[in-house]
Structure formats: C-alpha cells, structure tokens
N, CA and C atoms as a LAMMPS dump frame, in Angstrom:
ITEM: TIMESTEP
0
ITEM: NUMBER OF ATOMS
477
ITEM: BOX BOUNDS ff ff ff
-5.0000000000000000e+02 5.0000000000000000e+02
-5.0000000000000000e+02 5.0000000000000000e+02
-5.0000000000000000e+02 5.0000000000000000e+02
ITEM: ATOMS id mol type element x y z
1 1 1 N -144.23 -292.539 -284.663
2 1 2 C -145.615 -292.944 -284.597
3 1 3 C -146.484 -291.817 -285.146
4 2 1 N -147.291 -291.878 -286.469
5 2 2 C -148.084 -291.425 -286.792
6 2 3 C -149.942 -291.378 -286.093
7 3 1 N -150.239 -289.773 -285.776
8 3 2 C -151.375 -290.015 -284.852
9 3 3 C -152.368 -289.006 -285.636
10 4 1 N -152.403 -289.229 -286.906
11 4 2 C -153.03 -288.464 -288.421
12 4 3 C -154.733 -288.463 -287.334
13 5 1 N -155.266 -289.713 -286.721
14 5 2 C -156.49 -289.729 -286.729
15 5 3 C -156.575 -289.102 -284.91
16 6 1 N -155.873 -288.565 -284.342
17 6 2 C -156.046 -287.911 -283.072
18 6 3 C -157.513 -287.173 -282.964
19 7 1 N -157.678 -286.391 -284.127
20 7 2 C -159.153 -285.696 -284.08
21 7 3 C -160.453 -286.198 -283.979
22 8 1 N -160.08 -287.677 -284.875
23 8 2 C -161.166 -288.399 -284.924
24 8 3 C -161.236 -288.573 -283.199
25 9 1 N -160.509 -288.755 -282.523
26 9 2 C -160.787 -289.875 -280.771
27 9 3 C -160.909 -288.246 -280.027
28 10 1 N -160.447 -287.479 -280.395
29 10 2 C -160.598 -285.983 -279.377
30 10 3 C -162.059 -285.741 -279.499
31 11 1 N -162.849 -285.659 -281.034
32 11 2 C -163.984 -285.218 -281.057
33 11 3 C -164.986 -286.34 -280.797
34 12 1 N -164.424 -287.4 -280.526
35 12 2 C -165.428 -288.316 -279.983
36 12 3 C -165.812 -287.685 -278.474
37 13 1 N -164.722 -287.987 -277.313
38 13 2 C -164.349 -287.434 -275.912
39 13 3 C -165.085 -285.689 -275.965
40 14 1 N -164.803 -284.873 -277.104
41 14 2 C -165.763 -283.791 -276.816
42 14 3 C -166.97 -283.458 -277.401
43 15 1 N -167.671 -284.736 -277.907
44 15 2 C -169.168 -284.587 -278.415
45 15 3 C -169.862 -285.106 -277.201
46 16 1 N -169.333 -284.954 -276.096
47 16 2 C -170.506 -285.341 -274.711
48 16 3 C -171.133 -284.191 -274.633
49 17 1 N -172.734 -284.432 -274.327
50 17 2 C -172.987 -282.909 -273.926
51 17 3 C -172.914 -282.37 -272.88
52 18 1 N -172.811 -280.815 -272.385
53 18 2 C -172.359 -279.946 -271.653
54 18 3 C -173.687 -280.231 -270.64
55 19 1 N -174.425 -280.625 -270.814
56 19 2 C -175.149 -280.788 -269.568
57 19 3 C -175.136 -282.039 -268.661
58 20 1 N -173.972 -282.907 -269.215
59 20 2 C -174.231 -284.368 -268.131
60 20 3 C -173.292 -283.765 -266.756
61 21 1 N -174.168 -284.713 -265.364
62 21 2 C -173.944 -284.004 -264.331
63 21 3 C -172.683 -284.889 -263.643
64 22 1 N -171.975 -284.266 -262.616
65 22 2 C -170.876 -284.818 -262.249
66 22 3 C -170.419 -286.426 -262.804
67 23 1 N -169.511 -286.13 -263.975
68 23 2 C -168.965 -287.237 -264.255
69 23 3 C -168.252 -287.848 -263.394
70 24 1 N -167.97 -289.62 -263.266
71 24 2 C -167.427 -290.103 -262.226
72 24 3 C -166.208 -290.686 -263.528
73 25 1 N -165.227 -290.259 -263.224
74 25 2 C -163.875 -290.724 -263.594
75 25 3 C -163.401 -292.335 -263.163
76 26 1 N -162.759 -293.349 -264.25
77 26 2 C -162.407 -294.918 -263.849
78 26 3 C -161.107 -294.698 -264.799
79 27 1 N -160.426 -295.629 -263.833
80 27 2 C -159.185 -295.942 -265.015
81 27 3 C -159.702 -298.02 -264.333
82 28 1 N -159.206 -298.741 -265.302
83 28 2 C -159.725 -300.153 -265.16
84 28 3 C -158.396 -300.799 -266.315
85 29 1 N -158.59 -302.246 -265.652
86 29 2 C -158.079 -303.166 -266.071
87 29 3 C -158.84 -304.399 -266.952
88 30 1 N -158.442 -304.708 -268.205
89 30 2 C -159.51 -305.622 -269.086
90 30 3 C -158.439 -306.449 -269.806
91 31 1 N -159.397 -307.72 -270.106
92 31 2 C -158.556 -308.962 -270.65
93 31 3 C -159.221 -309.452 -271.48
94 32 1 N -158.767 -309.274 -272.932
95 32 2 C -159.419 -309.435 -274.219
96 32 3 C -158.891 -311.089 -274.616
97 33 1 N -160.036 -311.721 -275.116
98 33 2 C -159.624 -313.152 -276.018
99 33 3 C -160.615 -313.394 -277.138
100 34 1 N -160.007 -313.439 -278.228
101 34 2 C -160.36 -313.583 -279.169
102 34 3 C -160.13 -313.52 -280.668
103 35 1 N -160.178 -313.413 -281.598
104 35 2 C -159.797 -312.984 -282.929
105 35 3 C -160.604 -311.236 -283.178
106 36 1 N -159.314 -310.539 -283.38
107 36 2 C -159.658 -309.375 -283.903
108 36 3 C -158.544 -308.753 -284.633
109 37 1 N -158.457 -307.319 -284.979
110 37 2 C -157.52 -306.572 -285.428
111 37 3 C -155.547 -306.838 -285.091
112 38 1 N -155.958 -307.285 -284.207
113 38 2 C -154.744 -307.308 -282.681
114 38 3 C -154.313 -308.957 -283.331
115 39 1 N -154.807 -309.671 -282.858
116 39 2 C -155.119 -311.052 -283.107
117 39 3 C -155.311 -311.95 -284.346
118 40 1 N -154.701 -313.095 -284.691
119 40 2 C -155.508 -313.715 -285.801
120 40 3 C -156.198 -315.154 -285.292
121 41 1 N -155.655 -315.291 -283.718
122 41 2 C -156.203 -316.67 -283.798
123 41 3 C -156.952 -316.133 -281.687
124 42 1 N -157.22 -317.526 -281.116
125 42 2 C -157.866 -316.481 -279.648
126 42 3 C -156.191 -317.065 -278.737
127 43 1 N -156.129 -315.603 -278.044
128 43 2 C -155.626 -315.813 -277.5
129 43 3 C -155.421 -314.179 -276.531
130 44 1 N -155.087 -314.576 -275.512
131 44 2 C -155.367 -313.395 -274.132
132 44 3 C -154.245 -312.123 -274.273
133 45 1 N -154.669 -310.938 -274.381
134 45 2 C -154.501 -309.494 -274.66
135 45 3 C -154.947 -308.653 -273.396
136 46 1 N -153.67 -307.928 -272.691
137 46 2 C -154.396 -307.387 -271.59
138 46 3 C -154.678 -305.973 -272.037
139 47 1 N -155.682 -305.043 -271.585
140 47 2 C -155.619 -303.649 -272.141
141 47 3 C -156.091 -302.81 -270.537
142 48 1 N -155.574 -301.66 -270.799
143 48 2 C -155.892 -300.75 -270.168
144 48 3 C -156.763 -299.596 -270.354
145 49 1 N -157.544 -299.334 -269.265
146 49 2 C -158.514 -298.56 -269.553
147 49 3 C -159.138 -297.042 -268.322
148 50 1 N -159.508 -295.986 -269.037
149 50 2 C -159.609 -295.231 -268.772
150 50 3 C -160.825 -293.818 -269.145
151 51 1 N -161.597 -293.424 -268.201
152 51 2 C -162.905 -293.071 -269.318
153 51 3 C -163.811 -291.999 -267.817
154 52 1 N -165.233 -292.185 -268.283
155 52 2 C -165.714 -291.667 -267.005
156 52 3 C -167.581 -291.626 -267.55
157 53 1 N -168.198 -292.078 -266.212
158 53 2 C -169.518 -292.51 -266.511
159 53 3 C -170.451 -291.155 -266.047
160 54 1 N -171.599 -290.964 -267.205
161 54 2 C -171.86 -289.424 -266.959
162 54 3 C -173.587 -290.351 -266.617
163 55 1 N -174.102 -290.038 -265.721
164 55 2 C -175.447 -290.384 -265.554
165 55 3 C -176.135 -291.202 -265.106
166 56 1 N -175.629 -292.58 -265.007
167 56 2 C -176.333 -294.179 -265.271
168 56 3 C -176.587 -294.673 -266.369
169 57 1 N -176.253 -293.566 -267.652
170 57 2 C -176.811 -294.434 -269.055
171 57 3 C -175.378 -294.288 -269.957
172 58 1 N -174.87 -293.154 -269.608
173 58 2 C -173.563 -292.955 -270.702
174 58 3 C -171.806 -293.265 -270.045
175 59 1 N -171.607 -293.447 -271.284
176 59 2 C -170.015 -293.783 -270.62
177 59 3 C -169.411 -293.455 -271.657
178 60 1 N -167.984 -292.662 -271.692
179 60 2 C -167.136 -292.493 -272.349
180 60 3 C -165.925 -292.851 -271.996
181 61 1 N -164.872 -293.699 -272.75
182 61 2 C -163.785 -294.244 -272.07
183 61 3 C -162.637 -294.417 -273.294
184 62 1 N -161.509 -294.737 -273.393
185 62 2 C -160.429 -295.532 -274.026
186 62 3 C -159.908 -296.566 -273.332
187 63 1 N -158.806 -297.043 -274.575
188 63 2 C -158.564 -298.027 -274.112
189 63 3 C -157.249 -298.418 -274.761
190 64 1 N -156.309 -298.698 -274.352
191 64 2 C -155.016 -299.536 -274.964
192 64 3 C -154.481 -300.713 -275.159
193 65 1 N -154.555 -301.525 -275.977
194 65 2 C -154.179 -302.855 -276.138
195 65 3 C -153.493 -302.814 -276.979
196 66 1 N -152.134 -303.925 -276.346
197 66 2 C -150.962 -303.814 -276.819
198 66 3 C -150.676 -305.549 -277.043
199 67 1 N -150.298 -305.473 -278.224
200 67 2 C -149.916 -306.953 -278.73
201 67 3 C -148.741 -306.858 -279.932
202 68 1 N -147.257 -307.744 -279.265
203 68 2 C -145.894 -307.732 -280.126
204 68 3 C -145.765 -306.288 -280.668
205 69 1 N -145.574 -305.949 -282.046
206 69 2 C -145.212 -304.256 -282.256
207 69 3 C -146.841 -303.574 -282.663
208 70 1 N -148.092 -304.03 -282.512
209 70 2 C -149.026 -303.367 -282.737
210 70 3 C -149.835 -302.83 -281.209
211 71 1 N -150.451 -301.373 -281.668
212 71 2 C -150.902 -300.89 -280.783
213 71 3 C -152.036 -300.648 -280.852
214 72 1 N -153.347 -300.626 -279.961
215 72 2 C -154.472 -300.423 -280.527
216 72 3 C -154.92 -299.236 -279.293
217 73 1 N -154.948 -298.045 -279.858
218 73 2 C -155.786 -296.746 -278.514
219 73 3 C -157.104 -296.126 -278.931
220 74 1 N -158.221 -296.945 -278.712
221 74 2 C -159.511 -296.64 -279.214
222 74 3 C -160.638 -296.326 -278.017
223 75 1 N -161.251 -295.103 -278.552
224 75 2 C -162.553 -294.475 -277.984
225 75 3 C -163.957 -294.869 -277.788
226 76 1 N -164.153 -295.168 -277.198
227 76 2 C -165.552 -295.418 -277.199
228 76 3 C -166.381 -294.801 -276.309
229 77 1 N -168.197 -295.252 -276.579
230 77 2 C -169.062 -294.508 -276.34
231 77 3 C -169.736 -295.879 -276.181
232 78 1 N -170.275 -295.938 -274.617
233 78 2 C -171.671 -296.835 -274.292
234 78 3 C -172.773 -296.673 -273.791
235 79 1 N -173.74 -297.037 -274.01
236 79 2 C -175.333 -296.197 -273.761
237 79 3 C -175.536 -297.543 -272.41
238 80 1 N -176.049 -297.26 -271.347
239 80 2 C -176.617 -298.204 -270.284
240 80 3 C -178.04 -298.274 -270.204
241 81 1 N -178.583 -299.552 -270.253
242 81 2 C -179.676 -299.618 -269.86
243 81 3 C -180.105 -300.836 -268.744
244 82 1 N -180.176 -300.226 -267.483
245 82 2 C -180.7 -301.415 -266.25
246 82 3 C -181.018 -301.967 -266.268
247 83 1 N -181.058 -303.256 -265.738
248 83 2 C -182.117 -304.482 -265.607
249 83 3 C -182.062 -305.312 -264.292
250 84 1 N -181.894 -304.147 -263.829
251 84 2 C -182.299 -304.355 -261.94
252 84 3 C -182.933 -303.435 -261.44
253 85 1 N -183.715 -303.516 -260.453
254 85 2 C -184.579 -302.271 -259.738
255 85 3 C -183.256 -301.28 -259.286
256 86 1 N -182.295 -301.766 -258.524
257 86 2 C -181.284 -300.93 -257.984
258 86 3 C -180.123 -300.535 -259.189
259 87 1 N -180.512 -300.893 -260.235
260 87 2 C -179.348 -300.174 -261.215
261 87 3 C -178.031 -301.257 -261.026
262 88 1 N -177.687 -301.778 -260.756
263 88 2 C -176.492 -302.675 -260.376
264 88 3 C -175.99 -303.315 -261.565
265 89 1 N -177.353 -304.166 -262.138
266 89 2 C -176.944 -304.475 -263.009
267 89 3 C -177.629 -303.894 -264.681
268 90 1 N -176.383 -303.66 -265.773
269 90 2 C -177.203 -302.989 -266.592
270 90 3 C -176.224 -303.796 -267.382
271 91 1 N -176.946 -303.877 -268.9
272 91 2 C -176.43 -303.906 -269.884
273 91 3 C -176.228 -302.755 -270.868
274 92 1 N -175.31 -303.038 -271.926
275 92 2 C -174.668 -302.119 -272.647
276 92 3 C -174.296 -302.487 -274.083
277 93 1 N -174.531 -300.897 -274.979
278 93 2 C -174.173 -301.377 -276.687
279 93 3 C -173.354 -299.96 -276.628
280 94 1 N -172.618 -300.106 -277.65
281 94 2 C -171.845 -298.744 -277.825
282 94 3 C -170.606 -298.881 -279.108
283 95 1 N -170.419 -297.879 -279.862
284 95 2 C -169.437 -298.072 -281.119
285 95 3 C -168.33 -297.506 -280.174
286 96 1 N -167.548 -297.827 -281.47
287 96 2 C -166.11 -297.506 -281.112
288 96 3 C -165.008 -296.775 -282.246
289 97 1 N -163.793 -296.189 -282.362
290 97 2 C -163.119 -295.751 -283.206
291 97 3 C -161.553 -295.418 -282.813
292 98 1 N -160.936 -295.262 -283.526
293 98 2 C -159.728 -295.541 -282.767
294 98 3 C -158.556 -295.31 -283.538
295 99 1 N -157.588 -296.071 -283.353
296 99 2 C -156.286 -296.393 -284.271
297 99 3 C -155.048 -296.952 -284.057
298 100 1 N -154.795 -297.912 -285.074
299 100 2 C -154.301 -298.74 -284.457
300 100 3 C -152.39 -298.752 -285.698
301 101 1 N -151.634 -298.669 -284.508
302 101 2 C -150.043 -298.451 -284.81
303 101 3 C -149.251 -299.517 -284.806
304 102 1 N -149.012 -300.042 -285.75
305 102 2 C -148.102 -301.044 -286.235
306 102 3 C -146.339 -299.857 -286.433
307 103 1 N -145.558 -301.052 -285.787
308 103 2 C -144.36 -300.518 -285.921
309 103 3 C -143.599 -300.885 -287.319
310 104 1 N -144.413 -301.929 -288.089
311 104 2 C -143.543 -301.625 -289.309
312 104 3 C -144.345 -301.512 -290.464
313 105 1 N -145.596 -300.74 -290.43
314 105 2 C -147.004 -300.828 -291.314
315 105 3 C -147.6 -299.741 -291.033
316 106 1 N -148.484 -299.281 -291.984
317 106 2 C -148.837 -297.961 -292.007
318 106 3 C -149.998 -297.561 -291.065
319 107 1 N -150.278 -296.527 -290.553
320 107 2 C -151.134 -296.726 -288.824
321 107 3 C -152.814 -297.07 -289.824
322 108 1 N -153.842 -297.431 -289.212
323 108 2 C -155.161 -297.45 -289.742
324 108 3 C -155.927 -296.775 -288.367
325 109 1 N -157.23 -296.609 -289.103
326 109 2 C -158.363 -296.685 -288.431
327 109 3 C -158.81 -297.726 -288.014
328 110 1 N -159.557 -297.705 -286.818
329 110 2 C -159.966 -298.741 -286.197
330 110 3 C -161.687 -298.087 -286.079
331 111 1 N -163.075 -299.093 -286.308
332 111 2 C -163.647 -299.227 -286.615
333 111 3 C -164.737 -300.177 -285.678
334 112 1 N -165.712 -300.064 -284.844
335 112 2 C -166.275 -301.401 -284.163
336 112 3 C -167.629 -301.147 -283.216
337 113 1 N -168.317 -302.11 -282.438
338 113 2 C -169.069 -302.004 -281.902
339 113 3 C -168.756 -302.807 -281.07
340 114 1 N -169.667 -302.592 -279.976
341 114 2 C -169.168 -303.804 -278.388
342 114 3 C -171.033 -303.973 -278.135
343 115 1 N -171.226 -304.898 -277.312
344 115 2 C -172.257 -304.51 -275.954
345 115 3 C -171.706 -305.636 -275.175
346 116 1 N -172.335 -305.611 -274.138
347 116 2 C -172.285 -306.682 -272.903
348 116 3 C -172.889 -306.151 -271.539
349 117 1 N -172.496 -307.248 -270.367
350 117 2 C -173.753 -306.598 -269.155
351 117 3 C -172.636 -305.94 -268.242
352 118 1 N -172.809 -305.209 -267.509
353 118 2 C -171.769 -304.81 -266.731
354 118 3 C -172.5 -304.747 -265.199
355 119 1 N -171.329 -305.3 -264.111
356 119 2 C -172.07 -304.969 -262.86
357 119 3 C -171.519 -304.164 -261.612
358 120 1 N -172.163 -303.368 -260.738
359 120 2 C -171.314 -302.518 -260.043
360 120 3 C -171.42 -302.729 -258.911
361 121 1 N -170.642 -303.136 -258.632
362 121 2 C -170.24 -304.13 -257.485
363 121 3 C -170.828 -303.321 -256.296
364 122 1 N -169.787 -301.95 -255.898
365 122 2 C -170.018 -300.857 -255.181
366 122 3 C -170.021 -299.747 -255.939
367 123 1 N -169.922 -298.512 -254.894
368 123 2 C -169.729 -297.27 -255.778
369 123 3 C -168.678 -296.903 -256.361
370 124 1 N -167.698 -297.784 -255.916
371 124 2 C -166.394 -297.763 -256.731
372 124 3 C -165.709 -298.482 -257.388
373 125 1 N -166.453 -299.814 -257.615
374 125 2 C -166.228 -300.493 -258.676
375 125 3 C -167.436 -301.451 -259.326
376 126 1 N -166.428 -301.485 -260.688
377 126 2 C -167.609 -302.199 -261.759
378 126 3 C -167.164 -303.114 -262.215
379 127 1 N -167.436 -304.25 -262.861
380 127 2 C -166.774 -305.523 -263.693
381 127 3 C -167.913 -305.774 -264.707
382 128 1 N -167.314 -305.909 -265.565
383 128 2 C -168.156 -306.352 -266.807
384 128 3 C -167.614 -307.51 -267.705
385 129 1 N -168.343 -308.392 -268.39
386 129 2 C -168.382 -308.638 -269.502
387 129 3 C -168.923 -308.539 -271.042
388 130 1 N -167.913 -308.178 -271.705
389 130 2 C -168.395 -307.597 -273.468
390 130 3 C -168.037 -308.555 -274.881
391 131 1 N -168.648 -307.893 -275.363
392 131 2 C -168.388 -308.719 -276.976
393 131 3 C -167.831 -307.702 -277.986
394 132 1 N -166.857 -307.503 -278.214
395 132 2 C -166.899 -306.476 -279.531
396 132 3 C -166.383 -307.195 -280.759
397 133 1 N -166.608 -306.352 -281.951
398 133 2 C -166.42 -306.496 -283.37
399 133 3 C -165.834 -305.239 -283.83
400 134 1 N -164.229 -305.269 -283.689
401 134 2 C -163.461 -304.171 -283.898
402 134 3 C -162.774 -304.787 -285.458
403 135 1 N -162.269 -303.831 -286.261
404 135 2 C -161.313 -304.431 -287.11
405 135 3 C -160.803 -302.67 -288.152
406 136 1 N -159.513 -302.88 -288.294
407 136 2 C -159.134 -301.865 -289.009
408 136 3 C -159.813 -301.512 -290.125
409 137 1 N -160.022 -300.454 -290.494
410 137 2 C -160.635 -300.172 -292.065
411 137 3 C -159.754 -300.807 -292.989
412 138 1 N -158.761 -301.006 -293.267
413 138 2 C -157.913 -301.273 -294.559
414 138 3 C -158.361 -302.983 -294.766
415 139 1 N -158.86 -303.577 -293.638
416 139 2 C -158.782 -305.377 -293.856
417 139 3 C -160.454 -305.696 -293.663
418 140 1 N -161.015 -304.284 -293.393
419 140 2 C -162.742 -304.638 -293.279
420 140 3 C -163.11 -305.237 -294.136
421 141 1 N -163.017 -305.023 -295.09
422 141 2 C -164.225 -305.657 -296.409
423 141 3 C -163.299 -307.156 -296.696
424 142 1 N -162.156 -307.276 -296.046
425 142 2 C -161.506 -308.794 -296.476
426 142 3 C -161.444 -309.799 -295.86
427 143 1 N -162.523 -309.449 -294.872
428 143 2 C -162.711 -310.388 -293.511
429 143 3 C -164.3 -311.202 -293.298
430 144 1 N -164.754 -312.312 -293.121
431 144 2 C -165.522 -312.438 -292.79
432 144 3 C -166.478 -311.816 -291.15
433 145 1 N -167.215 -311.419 -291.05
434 145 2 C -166.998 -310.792 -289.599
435 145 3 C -167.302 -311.717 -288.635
436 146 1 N -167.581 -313.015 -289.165
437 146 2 C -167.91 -313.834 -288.055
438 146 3 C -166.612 -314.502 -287.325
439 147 1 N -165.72 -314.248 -287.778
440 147 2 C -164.046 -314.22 -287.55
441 147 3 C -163.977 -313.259 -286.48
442 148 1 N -164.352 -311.89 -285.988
443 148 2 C -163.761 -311.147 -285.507
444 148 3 C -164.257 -311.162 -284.01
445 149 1 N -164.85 -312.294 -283.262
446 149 2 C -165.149 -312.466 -282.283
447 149 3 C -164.73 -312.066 -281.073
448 150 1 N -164.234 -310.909 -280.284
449 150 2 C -163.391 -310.876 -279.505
450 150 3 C -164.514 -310.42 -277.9
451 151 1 N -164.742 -311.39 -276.942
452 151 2 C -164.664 -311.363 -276.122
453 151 3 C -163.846 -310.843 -274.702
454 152 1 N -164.011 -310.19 -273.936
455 152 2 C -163.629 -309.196 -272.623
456 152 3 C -164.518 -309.498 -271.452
457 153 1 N -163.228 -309.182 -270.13
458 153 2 C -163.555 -309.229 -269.029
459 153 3 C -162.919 -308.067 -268.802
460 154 1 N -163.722 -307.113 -267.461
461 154 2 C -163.263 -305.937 -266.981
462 154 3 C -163.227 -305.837 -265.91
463 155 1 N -162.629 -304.621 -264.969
464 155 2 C -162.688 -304.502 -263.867
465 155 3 C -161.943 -302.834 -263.963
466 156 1 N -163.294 -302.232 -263.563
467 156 2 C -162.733 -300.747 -263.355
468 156 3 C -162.928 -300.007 -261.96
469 157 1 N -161.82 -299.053 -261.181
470 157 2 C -161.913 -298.016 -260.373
471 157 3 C -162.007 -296.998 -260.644
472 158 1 N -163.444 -296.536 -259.263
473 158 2 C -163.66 -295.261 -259.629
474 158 3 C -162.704 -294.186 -259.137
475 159 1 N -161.939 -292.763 -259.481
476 159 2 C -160.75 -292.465 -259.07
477 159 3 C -161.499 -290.61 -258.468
C-alpha cells in the first residue's frame, strides 16, 4: 500500500491552531449511501471515525471507508455554526482530502466537501446528518457532479 499523500492528511491534522482550548477527542460510527468515489450506484458503506472538536465551531476528524478491495482514509475539517440558543443544534460545511487505495489500481487523491446539521445529544454524544461530494482527482473532471451524491448518518463518542 502506497501512502505517497500521508503529508497531505498530517498537515491538514497540524494546521489547527495552537491556541484552540481543550480539545474533546470522538472516535464514531457512520453509514454512508450513495454514489461516490467508493460507489457507482447507492448503496450502504459503513465507515469509521475518529477526530476531536476544538471550541463549538471547529472539528477535525478522519475517517475510513471500506468497500470490496478499495479503501478510502480521508481528513477533514468542519466549521460549526448554531442554530439553537443552547448550542445543541448546529449546522456544518467543511472540505475534505484524503486517499483512496485500490488493491489493484494506482492509490489517488481524494478531493471533497460535506455540510449537514449535527446534534448533541449530551456531552458525550453527537449524531449527525451530512451530504458530501467526495471523488478522486484522476475521475474528477469525468464525472458529472450531480452523480456524486453521497449522503451520511453519524453517531460519535466522546472518549
């Protein structure tokens, strides 16, 4: 397994800045359906996830989704913004980058954006629903993007 783009997902994880205050650490469980990178037609993809929320507005996390011999372990970054007096419930936009390992094809970049609303149940857990538009660089420009629809449900603990 070639991991050429490791730097790209390390310097994502260390462009947080040094002043956000006690990060709260999640590892979570998510269930992707839809057409994307992973996918050509909809159908249910479980991924795992792992990250940590710095503030009420930022979140940094990965994520692994695994489908037949392809692998997808991508980074992301989501900005929160509330839309409840108590913060509970907020919505969210955030890119993404990544890479994705085919066992008999050459590895790519992975490429995308998400948002959706997320809600926190308690202080130790959250569930959300998202939309992203992920797709490898090598098949970007050969895709319509209204194809790449991929819908998510989440459920993360705080650890």
């Amino acid at each position: 397994m070639k991991l050429k783009y490791t730097p790209v997902l390390l310097s994502l994880f260390l462009s947080q800045s040094a002043n956000a205050s006690e990060p709260q650490a999640f590892i979570g469980f998510g269930i992707n359906d839809g057409v994307s990178s992973i996918n050509t037609d909809w159908e249910f993809n479980p991924s795992l996830r792992v990250g940590a929320n710095f503030n009420d507005k930022h979140r940094l996390y990965s994520y692994l989704e695994i489908h037949k011999d392809i692998y997808n372990l991508v980074g992301s970054y989501d900005y929160f913004m509330p839309i409840s007096d108590n913060k509970d419930w907020r919505i969210f936009v955030g890119a993404s980058t990544g890479i994705q390992v085919v066992e008999s094809h050459k590895d790519d970049l992975i490429l995308g954006a998400q948002t959706g609303i997320n809600y926190r149940i308690n202080k130790n857990f959250n569930t959300e629903l998202g939309y992203r538009v992920h797709d490898t660089r090598s098949v970007w420009k050969e895709r319509n993007m209204s194809q790449l629809d991929t819908f998510y449900i989440a459920i993360d603990f705080a650890v």
